[in-house]
N, CA, C and O of each residue as an XYZ file, in Angstrom:
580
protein
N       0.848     -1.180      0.000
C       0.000      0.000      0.000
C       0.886      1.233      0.000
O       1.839      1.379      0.766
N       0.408      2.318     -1.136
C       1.211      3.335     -0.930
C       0.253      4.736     -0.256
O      -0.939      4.980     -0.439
N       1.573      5.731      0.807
C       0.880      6.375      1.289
C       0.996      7.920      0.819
O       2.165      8.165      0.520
N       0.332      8.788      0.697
C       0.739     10.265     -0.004
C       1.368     11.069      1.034
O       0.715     11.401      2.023
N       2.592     11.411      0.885
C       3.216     12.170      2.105
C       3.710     13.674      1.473
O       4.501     13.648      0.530
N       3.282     14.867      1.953
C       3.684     15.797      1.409
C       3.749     15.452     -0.585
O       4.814     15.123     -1.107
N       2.468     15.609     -1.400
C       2.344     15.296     -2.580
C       3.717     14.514     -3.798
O       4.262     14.867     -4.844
N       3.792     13.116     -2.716
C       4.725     12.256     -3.068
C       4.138     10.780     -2.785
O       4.207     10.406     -1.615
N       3.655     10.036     -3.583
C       3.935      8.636     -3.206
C       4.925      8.129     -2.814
O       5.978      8.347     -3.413
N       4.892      7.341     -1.749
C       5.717      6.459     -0.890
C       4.867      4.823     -0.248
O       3.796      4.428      0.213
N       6.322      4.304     -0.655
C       5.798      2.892     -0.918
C       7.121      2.278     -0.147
O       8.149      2.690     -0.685
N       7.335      1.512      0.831
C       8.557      0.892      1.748
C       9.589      2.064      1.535
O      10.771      1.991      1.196
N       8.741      3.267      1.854
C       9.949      4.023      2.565
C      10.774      4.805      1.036
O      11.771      5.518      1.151
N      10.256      4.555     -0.033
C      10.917      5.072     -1.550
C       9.467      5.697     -2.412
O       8.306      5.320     -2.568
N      10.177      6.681     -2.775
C       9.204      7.188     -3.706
C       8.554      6.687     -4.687
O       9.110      5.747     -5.254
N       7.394      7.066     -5.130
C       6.971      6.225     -6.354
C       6.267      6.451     -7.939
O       5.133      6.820     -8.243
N       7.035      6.198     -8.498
C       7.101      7.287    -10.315
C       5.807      7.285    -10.331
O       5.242      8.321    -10.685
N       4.829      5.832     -9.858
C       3.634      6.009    -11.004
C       2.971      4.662     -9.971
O       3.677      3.942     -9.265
N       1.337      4.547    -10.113
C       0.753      3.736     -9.102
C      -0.183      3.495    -10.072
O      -0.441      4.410    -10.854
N      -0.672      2.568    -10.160
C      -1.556      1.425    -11.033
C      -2.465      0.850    -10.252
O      -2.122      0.356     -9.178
N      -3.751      0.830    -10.674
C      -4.919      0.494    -10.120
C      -5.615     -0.247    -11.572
O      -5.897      0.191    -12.688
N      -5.747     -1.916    -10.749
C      -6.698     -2.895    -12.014
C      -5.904     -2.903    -12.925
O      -6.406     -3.651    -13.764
N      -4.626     -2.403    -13.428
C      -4.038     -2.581    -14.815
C      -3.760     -1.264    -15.338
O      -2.804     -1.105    -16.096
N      -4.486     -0.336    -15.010
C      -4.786      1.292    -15.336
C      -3.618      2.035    -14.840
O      -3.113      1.296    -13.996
N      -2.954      3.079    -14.926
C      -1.914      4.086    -14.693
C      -2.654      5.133    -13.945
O      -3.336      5.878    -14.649
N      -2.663      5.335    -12.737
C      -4.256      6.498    -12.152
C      -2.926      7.336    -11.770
O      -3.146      8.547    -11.769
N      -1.690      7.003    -11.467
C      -0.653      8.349    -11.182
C       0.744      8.300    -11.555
O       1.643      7.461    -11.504
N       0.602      9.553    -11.968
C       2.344      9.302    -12.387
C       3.018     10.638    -12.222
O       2.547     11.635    -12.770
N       4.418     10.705    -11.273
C       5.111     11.706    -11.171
C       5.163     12.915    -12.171
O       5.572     12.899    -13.332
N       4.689     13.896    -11.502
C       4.845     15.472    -12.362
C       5.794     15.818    -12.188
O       6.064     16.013    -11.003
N       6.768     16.078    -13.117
C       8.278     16.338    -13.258
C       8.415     18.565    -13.750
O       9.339     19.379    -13.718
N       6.826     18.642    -14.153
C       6.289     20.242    -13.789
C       6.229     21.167    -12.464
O       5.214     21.274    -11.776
N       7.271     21.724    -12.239
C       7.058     22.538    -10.741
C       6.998     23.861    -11.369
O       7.695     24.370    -12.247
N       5.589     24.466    -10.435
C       5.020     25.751    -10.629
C       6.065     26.744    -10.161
O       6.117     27.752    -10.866
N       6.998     26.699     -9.031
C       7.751     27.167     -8.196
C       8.947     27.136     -8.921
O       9.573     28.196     -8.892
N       9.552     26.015     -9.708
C      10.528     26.184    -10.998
C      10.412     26.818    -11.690
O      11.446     27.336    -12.111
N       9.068     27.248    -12.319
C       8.694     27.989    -13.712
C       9.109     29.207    -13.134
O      10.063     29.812    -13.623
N       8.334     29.755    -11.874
C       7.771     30.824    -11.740
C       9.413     31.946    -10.901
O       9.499     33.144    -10.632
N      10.373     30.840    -10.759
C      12.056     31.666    -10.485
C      12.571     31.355    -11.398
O      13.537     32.090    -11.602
N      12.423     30.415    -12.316
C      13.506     30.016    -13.468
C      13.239     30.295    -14.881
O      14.140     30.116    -15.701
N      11.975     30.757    -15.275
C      11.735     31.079    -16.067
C      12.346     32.090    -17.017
O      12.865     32.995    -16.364
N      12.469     32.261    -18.323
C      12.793     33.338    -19.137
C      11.448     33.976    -20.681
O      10.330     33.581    -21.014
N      12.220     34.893    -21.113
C      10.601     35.611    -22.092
C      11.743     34.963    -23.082
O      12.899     34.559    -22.956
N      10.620     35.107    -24.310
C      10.802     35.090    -25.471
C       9.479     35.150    -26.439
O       8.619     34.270    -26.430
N       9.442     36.210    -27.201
C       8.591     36.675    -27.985
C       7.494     36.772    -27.425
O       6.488     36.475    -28.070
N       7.376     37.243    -25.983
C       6.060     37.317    -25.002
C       5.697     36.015    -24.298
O       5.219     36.187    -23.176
N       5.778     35.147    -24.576
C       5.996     33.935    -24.476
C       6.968     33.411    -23.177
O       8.180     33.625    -23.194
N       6.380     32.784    -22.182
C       7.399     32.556    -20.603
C       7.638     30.992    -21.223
O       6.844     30.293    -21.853
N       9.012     30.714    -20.811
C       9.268     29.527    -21.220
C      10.279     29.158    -20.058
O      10.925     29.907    -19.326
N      10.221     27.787    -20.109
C      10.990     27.162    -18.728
C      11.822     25.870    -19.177
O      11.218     25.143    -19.966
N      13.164     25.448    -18.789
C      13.748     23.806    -19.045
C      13.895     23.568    -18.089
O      14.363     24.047    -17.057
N      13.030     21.931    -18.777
C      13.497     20.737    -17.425
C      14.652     20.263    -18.360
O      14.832     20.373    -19.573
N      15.622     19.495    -16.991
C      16.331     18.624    -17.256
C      15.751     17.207    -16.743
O      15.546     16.878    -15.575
N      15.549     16.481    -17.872
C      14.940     15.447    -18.038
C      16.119     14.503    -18.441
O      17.306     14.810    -18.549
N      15.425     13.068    -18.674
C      16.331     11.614    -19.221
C      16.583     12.005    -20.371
O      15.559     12.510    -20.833
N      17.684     12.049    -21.315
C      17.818     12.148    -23.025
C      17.108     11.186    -23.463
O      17.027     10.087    -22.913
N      16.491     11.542    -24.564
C      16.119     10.220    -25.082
C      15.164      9.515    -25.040
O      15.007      8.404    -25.547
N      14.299     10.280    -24.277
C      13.148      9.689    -23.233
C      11.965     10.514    -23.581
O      11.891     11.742    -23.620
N      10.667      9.248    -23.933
C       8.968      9.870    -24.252
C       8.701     10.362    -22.586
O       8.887      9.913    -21.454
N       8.058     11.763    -23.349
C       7.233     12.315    -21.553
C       6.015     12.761    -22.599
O       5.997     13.038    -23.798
N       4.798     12.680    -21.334
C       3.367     13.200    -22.213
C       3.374     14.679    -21.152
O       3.794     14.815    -20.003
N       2.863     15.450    -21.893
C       2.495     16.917    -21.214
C       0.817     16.960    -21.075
O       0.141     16.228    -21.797
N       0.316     17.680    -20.299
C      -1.122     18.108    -20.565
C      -1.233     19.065    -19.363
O      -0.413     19.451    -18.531
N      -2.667     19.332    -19.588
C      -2.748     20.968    -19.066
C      -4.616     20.496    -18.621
O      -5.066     19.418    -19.010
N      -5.321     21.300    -17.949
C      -6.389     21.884    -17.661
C      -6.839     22.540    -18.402
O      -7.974     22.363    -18.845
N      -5.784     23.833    -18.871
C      -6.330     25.056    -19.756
C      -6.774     24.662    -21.180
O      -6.262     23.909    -22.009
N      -7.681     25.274    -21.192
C      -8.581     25.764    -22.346
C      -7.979     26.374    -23.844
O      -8.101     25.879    -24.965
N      -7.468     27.302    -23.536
C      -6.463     27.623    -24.249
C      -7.296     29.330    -24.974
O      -7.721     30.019    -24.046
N      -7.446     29.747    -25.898
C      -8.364     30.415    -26.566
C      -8.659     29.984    -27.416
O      -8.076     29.785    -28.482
N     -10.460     29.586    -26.775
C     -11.682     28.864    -27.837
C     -11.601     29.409    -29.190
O     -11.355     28.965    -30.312
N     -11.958     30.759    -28.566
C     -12.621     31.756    -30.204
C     -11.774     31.782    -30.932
O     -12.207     31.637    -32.075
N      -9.957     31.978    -30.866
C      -9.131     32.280    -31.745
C      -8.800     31.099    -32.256
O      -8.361     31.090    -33.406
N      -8.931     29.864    -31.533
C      -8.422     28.427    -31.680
C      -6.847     28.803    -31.257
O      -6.244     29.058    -32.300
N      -6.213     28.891    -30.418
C      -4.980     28.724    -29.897
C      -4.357     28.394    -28.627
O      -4.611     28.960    -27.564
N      -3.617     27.549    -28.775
C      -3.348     27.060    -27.168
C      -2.839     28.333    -26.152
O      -3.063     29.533    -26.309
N      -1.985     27.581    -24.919
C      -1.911     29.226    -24.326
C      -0.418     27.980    -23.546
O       0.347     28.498    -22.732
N      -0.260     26.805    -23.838
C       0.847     25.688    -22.946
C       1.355     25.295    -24.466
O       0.728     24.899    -25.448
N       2.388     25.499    -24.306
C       3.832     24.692    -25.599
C       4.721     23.696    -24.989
O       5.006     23.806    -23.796
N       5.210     22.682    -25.737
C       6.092     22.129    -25.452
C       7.444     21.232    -26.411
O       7.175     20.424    -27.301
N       8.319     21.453    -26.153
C       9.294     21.200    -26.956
C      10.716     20.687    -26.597
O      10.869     20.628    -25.377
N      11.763     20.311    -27.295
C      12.827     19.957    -27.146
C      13.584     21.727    -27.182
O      12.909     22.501    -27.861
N      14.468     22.161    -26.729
C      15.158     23.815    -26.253
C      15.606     24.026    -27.767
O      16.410     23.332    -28.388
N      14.670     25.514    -28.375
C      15.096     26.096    -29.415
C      13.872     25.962    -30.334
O      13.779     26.559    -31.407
N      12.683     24.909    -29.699
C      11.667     25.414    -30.585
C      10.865     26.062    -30.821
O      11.177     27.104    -30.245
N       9.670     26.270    -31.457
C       8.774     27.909    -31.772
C       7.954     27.091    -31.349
O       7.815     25.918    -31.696
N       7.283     27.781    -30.453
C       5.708     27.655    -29.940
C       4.843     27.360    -31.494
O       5.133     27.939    -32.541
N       4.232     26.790    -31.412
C       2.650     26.293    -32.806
C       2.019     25.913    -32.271
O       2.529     24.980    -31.650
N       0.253     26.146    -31.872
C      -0.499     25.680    -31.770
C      -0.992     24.529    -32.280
O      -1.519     23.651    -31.597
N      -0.808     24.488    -33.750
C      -1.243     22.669    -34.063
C       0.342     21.929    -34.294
O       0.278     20.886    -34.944
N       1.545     22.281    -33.908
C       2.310     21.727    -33.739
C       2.703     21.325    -32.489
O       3.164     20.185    -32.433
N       2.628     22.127    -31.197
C       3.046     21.581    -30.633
C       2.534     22.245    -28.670
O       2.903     22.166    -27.498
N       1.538     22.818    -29.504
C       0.254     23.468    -28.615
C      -0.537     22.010    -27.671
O      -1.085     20.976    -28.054
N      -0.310     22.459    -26.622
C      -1.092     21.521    -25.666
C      -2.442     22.398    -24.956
O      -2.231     23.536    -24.537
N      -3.636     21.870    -24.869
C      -4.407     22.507    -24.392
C      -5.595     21.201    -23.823
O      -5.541     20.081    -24.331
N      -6.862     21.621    -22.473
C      -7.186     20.466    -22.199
C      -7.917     19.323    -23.183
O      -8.636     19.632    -24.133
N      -7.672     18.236    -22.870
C      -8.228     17.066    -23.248
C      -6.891     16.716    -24.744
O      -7.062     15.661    -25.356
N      -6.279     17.186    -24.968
C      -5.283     16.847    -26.051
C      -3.849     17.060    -25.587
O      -3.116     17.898    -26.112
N      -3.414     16.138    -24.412
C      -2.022     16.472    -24.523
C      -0.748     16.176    -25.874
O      -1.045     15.936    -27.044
N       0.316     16.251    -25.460
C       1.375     16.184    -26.921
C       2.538     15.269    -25.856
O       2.913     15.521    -24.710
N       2.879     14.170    -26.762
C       3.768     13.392    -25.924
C       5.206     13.642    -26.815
O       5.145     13.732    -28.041
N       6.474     13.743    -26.104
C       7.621     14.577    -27.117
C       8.750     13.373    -26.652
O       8.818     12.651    -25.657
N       9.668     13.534    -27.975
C      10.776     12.771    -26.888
C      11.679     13.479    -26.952
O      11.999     14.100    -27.965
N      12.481     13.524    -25.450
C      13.637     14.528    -25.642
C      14.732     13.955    -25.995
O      15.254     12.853    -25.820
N      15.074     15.278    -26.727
C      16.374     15.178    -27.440
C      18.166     14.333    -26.791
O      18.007     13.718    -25.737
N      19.561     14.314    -27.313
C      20.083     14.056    -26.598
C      20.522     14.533    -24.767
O      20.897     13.892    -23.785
N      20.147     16.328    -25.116
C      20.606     16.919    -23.727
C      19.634     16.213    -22.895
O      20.122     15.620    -21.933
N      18.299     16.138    -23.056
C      17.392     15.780    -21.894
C      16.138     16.785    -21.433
O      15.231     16.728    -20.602
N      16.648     17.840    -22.549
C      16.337     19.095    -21.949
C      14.333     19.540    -23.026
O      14.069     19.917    -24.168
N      13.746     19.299    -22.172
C      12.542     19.849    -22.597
C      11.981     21.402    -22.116
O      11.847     21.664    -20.921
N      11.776     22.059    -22.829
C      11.185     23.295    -22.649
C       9.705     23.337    -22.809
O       9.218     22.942    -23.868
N       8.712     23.922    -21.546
C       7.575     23.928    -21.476
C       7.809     25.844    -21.869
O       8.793     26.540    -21.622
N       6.554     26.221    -22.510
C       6.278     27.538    -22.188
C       4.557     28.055    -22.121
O       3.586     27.420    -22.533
N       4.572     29.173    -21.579
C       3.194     29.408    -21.365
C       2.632     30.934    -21.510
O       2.888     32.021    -20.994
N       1.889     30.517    -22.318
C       1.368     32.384    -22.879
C       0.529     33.014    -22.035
O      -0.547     32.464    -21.798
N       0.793     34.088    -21.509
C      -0.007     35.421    -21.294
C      -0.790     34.776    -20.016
O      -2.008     34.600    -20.034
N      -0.183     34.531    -19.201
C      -1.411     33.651    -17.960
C      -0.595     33.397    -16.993
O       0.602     33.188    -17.194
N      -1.261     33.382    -15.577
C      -0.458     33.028    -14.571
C      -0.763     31.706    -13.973
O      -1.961     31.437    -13.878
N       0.055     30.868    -13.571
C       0.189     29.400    -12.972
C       0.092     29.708    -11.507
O      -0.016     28.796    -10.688
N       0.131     31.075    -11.126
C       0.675     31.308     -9.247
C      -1.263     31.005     -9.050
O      -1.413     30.322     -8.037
N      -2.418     31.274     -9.612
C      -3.402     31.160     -8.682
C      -3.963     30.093     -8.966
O      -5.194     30.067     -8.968
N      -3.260     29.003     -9.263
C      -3.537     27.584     -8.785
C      -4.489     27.214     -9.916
O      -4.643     25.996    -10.005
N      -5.347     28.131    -11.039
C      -6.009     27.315    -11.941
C      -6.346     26.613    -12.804
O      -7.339     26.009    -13.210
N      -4.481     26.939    -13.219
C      -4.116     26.461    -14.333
C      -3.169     25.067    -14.167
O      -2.244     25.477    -13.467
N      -2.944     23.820    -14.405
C      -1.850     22.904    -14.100
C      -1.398     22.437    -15.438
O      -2.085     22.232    -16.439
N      -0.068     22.303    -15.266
C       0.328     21.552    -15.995
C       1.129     20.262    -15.587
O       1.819     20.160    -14.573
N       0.954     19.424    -16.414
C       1.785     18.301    -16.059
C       2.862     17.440    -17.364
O       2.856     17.107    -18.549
N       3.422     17.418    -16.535
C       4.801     16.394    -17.554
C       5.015     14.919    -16.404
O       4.906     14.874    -15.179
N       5.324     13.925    -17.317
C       5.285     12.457    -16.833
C       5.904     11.537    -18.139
O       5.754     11.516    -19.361
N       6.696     10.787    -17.108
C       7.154      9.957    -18.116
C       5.940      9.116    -18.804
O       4.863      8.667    -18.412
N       6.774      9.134    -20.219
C       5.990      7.716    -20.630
C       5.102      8.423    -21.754
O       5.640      9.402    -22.271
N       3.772      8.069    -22.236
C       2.777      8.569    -23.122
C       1.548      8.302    -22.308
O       0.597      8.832    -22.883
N       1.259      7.838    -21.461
C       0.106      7.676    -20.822
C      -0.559      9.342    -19.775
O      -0.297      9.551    -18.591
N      -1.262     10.096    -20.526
C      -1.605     11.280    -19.042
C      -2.859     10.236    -18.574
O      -3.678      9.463    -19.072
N      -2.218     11.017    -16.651
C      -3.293     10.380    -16.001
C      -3.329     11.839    -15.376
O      -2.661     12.828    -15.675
N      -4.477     11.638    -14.257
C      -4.710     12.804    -13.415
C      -3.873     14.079    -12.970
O      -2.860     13.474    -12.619
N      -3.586     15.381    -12.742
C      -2.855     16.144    -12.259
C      -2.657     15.573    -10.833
O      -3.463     14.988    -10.110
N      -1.326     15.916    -10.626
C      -0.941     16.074     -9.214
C       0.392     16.747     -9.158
O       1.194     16.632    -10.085
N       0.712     17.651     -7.775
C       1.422     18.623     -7.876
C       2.709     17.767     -7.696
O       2.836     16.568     -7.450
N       3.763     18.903     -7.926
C       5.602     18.063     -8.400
C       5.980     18.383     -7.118
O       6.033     19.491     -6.584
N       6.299     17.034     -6.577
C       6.805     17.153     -5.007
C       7.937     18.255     -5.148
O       8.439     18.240     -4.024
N       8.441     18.950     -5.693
C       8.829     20.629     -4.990
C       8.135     21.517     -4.462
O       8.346     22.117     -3.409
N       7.009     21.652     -5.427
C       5.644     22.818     -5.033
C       5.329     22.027     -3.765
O       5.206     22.860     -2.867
N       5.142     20.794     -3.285
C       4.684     20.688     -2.068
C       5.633     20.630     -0.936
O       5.153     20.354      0.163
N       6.899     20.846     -1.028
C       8.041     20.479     -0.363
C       8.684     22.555     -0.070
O       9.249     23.097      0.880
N       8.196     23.083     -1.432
C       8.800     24.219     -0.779
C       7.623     25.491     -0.144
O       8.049     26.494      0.428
Protein backbone atom coordinates (compact mmCIF):
# COMPACT_ATOMS: atom_id res chain seq x y z
CA UNK A 1 0.00 0.00 0.00
CA UNK A 2 1.21 3.34 -0.93
CA UNK A 3 0.88 6.38 1.29
CA UNK A 4 0.74 10.26 0.00
CA UNK A 5 3.22 12.17 2.10
CA UNK A 6 3.68 15.80 1.41
CA UNK A 7 2.34 15.30 -2.58
CA UNK A 8 4.72 12.26 -3.07
CA UNK A 9 3.94 8.64 -3.21
CA UNK A 10 5.72 6.46 -0.89
CA UNK A 11 5.80 2.89 -0.92
CA UNK A 12 8.56 0.89 1.75
CA UNK A 13 9.95 4.02 2.56
CA UNK A 14 10.92 5.07 -1.55
CA UNK A 15 9.20 7.19 -3.71
CA UNK A 16 6.97 6.22 -6.35
CA UNK A 17 7.10 7.29 -10.31
CA UNK A 18 3.63 6.01 -11.00
CA UNK A 19 0.75 3.74 -9.10
CA UNK A 20 -1.56 1.43 -11.03
CA UNK A 21 -4.92 0.49 -10.12
CA UNK A 22 -6.70 -2.89 -12.01
CA UNK A 23 -4.04 -2.58 -14.82
CA UNK A 24 -4.79 1.29 -15.34
CA UNK A 25 -1.91 4.09 -14.69
CA UNK A 26 -4.26 6.50 -12.15
CA UNK A 27 -0.65 8.35 -11.18
CA UNK A 28 2.34 9.30 -12.39
CA UNK A 29 5.11 11.71 -11.17
CA UNK A 30 4.84 15.47 -12.36
CA UNK A 31 8.28 16.34 -13.26
CA UNK A 32 6.29 20.24 -13.79
CA UNK A 33 7.06 22.54 -10.74
CA UNK A 34 5.02 25.75 -10.63
CA UNK A 35 7.75 27.17 -8.20
CA UNK A 36 10.53 26.18 -11.00
CA UNK A 37 8.69 27.99 -13.71
CA UNK A 38 7.77 30.82 -11.74
CA UNK A 39 12.06 31.67 -10.48
CA UNK A 40 13.51 30.02 -13.47
CA UNK A 41 11.73 31.08 -16.07
CA UNK A 42 12.79 33.34 -19.14
CA UNK A 43 10.60 35.61 -22.09
CA UNK A 44 10.80 35.09 -25.47
CA UNK A 45 8.59 36.68 -27.98
CA UNK A 46 6.06 37.32 -25.00
CA UNK A 47 6.00 33.93 -24.48
CA UNK A 48 7.40 32.56 -20.60
CA UNK A 49 9.27 29.53 -21.22
CA UNK A 50 10.99 27.16 -18.73
CA UNK A 51 13.75 23.81 -19.05
CA UNK A 52 13.50 20.74 -17.43
CA UNK A 53 16.33 18.62 -17.26
CA UNK A 54 14.94 15.45 -18.04
CA UNK A 55 16.33 11.61 -19.22
CA UNK A 56 17.82 12.15 -23.02
CA UNK A 57 16.12 10.22 -25.08
CA UNK A 58 13.15 9.69 -23.23
CA UNK A 59 8.97 9.87 -24.25
CA UNK A 60 7.23 12.31 -21.55
CA UNK A 61 3.37 13.20 -22.21
CA UNK A 62 2.50 16.92 -21.21
CA UNK A 63 -1.12 18.11 -20.57
CA UNK A 64 -2.75 20.97 -19.07
CA UNK A 65 -6.39 21.88 -17.66
CA UNK A 66 -6.33 25.06 -19.76
CA UNK A 67 -8.58 25.76 -22.35
CA UNK A 68 -6.46 27.62 -24.25
CA UNK A 69 -8.36 30.42 -26.57
CA UNK A 70 -11.68 28.86 -27.84
CA UNK A 71 -12.62 31.76 -30.20
CA UNK A 72 -9.13 32.28 -31.75
CA UNK A 73 -8.42 28.43 -31.68
CA UNK A 74 -4.98 28.72 -29.90
CA UNK A 75 -3.35 27.06 -27.17
CA UNK A 76 -1.91 29.23 -24.33
CA UNK A 77 0.85 25.69 -22.95
CA UNK A 78 3.83 24.69 -25.60
CA UNK A 79 6.09 22.13 -25.45
CA UNK A 80 9.29 21.20 -26.96
CA UNK A 81 12.83 19.96 -27.15
CA UNK A 82 15.16 23.82 -26.25
CA UNK A 83 15.10 26.10 -29.42
CA UNK A 84 11.67 25.41 -30.59
CA UNK A 85 8.77 27.91 -31.77
CA UNK A 86 5.71 27.66 -29.94
CA UNK A 87 2.65 26.29 -32.81
CA UNK A 88 -0.50 25.68 -31.77
CA UNK A 89 -1.24 22.67 -34.06
CA UNK A 90 2.31 21.73 -33.74
CA UNK A 91 3.05 21.58 -30.63
CA UNK A 92 0.25 23.47 -28.62
CA UNK A 93 -1.09 21.52 -25.67
CA UNK A 94 -4.41 22.51 -24.39
CA UNK A 95 -7.19 20.47 -22.20
CA UNK A 96 -8.23 17.07 -23.25
CA UNK A 97 -5.28 16.85 -26.05
CA UNK A 98 -2.02 16.47 -24.52
CA UNK A 99 1.37 16.18 -26.92
CA UNK A 100 3.77 13.39 -25.92
CA UNK A 101 7.62 14.58 -27.12
CA UNK A 102 10.78 12.77 -26.89
CA UNK A 103 13.64 14.53 -25.64
CA UNK A 104 16.37 15.18 -27.44
CA UNK A 105 20.08 14.06 -26.60
CA UNK A 106 20.61 16.92 -23.73
CA UNK A 107 17.39 15.78 -21.89
CA UNK A 108 16.34 19.09 -21.95
CA UNK A 109 12.54 19.85 -22.60
CA UNK A 110 11.18 23.29 -22.65
CA UNK A 111 7.58 23.93 -21.48
CA UNK A 112 6.28 27.54 -22.19
CA UNK A 113 3.19 29.41 -21.36
CA UNK A 114 1.37 32.38 -22.88
CA UNK A 115 -0.01 35.42 -21.29
CA UNK A 116 -1.41 33.65 -17.96
CA UNK A 117 -0.46 33.03 -14.57
CA UNK A 118 0.19 29.40 -12.97
CA UNK A 119 0.67 31.31 -9.25
CA UNK A 120 -3.40 31.16 -8.68
CA UNK A 121 -3.54 27.58 -8.79
CA UNK A 122 -6.01 27.31 -11.94
CA UNK A 123 -4.12 26.46 -14.33
CA UNK A 124 -1.85 22.90 -14.10
CA UNK A 125 0.33 21.55 -16.00
CA UNK A 126 1.79 18.30 -16.06
CA UNK A 127 4.80 16.39 -17.55
CA UNK A 128 5.29 12.46 -16.83
CA UNK A 129 7.15 9.96 -18.12
CA UNK A 130 5.99 7.72 -20.63
CA UNK A 131 2.78 8.57 -23.12
CA UNK A 132 0.11 7.68 -20.82
CA UNK A 133 -1.61 11.28 -19.04
CA UNK A 134 -3.29 10.38 -16.00
CA UNK A 135 -4.71 12.80 -13.42
CA UNK A 136 -2.85 16.14 -12.26
CA UNK A 137 -0.94 16.07 -9.21
CA UNK A 138 1.42 18.62 -7.88
CA UNK A 139 5.60 18.06 -8.40
CA UNK A 140 6.80 17.15 -5.01
CA UNK A 141 8.83 20.63 -4.99
CA UNK A 142 5.64 22.82 -5.03
CA UNK A 143 4.68 20.69 -2.07
CA UNK A 144 8.04 20.48 -0.36
CA UNK A 145 8.80 24.22 -0.78
Amino acid sequence: MADIIHGTWIKDGKAVDAVYQNGAKVYGRNYFSVSGFTTNKYTFASIDSYDLQLLPNTKYTVSTNNVGIPDQGYANIFVGNKGFTPSTPVNGVIVNKPQTVTTDNTGVLTIAARSYSLADGKDKIQVELGTVETAWTPAPEDILN
